[in-house]
Backbone bond lengths (Angstrom), bond angles and torsions (degrees), N, CA, C in turn:
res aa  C-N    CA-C-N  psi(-1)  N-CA   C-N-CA  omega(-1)  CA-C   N-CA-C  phi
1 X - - - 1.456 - - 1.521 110.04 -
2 X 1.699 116.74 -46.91 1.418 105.31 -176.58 1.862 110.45 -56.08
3 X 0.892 98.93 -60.93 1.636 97.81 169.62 1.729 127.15 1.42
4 X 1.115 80.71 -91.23 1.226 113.63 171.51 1.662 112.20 -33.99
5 X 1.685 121.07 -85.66 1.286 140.53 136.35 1.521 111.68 5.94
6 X 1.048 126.60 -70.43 1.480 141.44 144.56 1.500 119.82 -17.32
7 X 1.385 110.24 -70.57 1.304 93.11 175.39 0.939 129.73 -97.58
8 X 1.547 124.78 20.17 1.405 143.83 178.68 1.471 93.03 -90.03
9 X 1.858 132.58 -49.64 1.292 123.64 -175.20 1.336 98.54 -70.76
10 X 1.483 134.00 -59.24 1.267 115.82 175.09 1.685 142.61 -53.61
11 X 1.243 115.68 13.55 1.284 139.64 -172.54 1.734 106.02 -123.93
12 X 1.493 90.10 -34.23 2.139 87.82 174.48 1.540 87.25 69.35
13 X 1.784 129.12 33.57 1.549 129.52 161.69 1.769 97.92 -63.45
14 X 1.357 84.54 152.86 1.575 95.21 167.72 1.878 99.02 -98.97
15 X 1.446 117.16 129.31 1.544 114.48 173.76 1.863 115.30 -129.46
16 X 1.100 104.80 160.27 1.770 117.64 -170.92 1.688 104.81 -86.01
17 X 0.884 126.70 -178.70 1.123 134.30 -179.40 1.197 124.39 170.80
18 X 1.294 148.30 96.21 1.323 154.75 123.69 1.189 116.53 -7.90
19 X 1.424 114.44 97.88 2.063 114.54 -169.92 1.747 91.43 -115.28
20 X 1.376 117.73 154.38 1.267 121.15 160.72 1.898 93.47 -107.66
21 X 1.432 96.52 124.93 1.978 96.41 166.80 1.498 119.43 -74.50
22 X 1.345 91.16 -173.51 1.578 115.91 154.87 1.633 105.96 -25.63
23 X 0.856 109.06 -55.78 1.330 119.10 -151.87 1.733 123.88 -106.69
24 X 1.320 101.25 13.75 1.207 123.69 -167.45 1.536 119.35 40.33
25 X 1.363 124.76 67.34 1.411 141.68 -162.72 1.966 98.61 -133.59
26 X 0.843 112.06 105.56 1.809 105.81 168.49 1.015 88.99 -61.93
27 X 1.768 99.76 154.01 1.392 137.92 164.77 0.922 109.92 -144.73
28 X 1.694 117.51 154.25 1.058 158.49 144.45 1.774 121.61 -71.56
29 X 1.236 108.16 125.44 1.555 124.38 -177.19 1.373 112.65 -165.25
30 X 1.447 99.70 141.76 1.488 135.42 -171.61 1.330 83.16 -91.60
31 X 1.491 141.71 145.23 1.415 147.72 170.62 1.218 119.85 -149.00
32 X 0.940 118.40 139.98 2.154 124.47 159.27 0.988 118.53 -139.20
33 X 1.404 99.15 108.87 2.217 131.49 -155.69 2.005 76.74 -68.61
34 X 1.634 103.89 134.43 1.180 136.39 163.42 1.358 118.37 -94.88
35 X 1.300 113.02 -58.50 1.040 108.83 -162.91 1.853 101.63 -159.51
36 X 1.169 118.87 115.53 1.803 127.74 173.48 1.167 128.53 -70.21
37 X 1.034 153.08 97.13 1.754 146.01 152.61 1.124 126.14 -84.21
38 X 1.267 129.55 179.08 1.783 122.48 178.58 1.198 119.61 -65.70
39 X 1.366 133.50 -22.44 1.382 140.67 179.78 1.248 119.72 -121.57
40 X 1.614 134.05 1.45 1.268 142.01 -167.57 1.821 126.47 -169.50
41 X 1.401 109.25 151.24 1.286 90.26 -162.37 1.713 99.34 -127.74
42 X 1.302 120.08 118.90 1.549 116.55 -173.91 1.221 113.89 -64.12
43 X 1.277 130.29 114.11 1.363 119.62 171.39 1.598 132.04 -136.21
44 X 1.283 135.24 148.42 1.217 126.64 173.37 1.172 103.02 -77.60
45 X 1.764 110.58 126.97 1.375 123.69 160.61 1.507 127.78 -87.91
46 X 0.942 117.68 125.17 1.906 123.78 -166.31 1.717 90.62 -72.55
47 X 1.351 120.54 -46.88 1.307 119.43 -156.22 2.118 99.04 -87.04
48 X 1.022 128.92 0.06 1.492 110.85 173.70 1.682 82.75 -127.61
49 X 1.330 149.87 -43.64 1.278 139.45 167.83 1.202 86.31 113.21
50 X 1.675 130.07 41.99 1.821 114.58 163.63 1.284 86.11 -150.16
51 X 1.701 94.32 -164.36 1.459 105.05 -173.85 1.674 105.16 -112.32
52 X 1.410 103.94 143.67 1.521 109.77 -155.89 1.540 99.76 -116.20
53 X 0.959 124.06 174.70 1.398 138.22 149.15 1.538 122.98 -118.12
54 X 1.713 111.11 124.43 1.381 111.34 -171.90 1.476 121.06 -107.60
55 X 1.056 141.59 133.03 1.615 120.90 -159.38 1.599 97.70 -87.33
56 X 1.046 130.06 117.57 1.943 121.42 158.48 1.711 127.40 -8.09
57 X 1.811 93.17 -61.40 1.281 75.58 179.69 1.915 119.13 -91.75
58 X 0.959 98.50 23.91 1.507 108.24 175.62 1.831 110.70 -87.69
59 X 1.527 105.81 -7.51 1.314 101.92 -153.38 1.879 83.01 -96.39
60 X 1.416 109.46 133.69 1.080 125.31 -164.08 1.857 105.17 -98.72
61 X 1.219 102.14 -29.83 1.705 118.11 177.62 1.267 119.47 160.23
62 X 1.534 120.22 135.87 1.059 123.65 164.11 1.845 141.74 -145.18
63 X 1.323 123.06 179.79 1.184 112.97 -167.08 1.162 118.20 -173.50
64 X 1.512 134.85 172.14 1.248 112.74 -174.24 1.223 133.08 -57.85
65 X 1.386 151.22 155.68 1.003 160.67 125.56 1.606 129.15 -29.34
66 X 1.362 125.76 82.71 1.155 139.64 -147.90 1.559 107.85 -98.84
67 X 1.184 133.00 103.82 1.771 106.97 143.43 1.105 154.12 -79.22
68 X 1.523 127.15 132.58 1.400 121.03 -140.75 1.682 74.91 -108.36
69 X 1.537 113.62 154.08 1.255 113.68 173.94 1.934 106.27 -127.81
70 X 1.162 119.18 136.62 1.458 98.57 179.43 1.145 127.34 -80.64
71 X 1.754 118.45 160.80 1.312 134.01 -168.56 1.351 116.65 -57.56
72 X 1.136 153.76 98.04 1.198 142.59 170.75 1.656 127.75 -55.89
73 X 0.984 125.01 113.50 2.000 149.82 -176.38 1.540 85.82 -38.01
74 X 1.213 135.50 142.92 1.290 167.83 152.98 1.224 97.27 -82.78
């Protein structure tokens, strides 16, 4: 995972993530890893519009951040 994470902050990638909260609720988030530590990962969240803190082992899965664009009618 750090890997990865890594070159997503060093790239300024936008990535997904599956978080379990506070409250034990999965989520969904749009992210861009700021900054890494041993237990947490700084990131801008697209979906609250600040910068969050995510715990590691909270992170349930993740991957790029994709846009799907729609099909256009023939």
């Amino acid at each position: 995972m750090e890997r990865y994470l890594i070159e997503a902050m060093e790239g300024q990638a936008k990535i997904m993530i599956f978080y379990l909260d506070g409250k034990n609720r999965i989520t969904q988030r749009i992210i861009r890893v700021i900054k890494l530590t041993d237990h947490y990962l700084l990131a801008y969240c697209y979906y609250r519009k600040q910068i969050r803190a995510f715990k590691f082992d909270h992170i349930l899965s993740y991957g790029p951040a994709k846009r799907y664009q729609a099909k256009k009618a023939i």
